[in-house]
N, C-alpha and C positions, 0 to 999 in steps of 0.2 A: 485104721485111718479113715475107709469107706464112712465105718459105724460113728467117728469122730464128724462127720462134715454132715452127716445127715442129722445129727440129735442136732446140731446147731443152724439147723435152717428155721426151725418153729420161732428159737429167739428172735435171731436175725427179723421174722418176721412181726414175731411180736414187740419186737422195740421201734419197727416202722410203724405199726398200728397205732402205737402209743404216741410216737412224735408225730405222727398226722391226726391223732386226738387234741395234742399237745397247739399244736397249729391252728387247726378250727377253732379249739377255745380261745385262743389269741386274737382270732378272726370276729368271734362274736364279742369279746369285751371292745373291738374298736368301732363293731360298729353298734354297740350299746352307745358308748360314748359321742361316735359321732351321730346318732338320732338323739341323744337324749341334747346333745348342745343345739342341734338343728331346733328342738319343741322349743327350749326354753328363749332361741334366739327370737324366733319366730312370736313368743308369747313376750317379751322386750318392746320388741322394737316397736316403732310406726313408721318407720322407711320403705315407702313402697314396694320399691326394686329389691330392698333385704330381705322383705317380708315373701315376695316372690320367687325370690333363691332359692329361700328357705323352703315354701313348699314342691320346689323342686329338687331340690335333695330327697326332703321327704319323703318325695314319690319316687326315686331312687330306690330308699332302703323298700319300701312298700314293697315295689315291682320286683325286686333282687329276693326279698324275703321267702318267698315258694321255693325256688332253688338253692338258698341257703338250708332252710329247713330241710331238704331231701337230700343235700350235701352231708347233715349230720344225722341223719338219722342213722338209727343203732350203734352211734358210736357214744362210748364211755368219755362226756367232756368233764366230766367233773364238775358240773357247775350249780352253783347255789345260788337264790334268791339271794341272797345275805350281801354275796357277793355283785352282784348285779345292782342290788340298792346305794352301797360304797360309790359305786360309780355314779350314781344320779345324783347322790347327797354332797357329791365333790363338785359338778357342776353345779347343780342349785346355789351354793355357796360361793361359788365363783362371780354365779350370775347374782348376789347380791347388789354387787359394788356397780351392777350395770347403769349406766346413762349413755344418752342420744350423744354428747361427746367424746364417750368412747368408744362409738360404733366401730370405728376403723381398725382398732384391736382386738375388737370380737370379729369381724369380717377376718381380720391376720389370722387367728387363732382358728376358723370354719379351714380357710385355704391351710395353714398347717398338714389339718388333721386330713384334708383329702389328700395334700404330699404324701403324709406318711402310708395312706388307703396303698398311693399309686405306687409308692415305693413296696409297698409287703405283695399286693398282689403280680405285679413286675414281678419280680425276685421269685413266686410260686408258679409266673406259667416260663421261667426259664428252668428253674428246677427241674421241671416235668417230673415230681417223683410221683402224684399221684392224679391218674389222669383226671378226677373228678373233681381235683379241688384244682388244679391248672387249667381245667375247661371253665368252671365258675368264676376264676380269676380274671381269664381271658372276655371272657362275658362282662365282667364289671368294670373294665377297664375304659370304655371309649367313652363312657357316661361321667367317667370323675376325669376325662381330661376335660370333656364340655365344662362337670361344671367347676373346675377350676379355671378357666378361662371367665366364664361367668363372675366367677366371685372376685378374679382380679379385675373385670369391667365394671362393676359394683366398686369397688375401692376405687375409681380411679375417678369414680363420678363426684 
């Protein structure tokens, strides 16, 4: 029974490893997607205050990106350019059909994607399963509620 609960703690361990690989890669395609919709909104628009948003997001992902990058490192996320480009050729595409009339729905669709930010990183520093991705979580959180306030003050104008 001893010899039973001890072979089974390496798995136990290595299928945490995996689903906190599993997770940071999760973490990097949202915020591919939401830098890559920030560039192309920012490269859109001529709304002053949109365009101001926008590079402050920007300097979001910028300022965040040191500690996400030491958040993964040595870890096995699986990821390929191939995959990473899907994500910008889906935006690009999106951002086709852009006009100064639709600003309001690309502003809707910027606040979405920082909902969804606050909803995944909530959810990781309640979890508490691993303390380096719940301290980086907790870290990025006070910045996407500013700038979700921001982006619904922008919509309102």
């Amino acid at each position: 029974m001893l010899l039973f609960f001890m072979s089974s703690l390496p798995v136990s361990e290595a299928q945490s490893d995996m689903r906190e690989s599993e997770v940071l890669r999760g973490i990097v395609f949202m915020r591919t997607e939401g830098l890559g919709m920030i560039e192309l909104f920012y490269k859109h628009s001529r709304n002053k205050p949109v365009r101001d948003i926008c590079l402050r997001i920007k300097a979001y992902y910028e300022q965040t990106q040191p500690a996400m990058l030491e958040l993964c490192k040595g870890k096995n996320l699986q990821l390929s350019e191939r995959e990473l480009h899907v994500i910008l050729e889906y935006l690009e595409k999106n951002f086709e059909t852009y006009s100064s009339e639709k600003e309001q729905e690309y502003l809707q669709l910027c606040e979405e994607h920082i909902n969804k930010s606050i909803q995944v990183y909530t959810s990781l520093v309640q979890d508490r399963k691993w303390e380096s991705v719940s301290y980086f979580s907790f870290q990025a959180l006070p910045e996407l509620f500013n700038l979700k306030q921001e982006l619904r003050k922008i919509r309102k104008l």
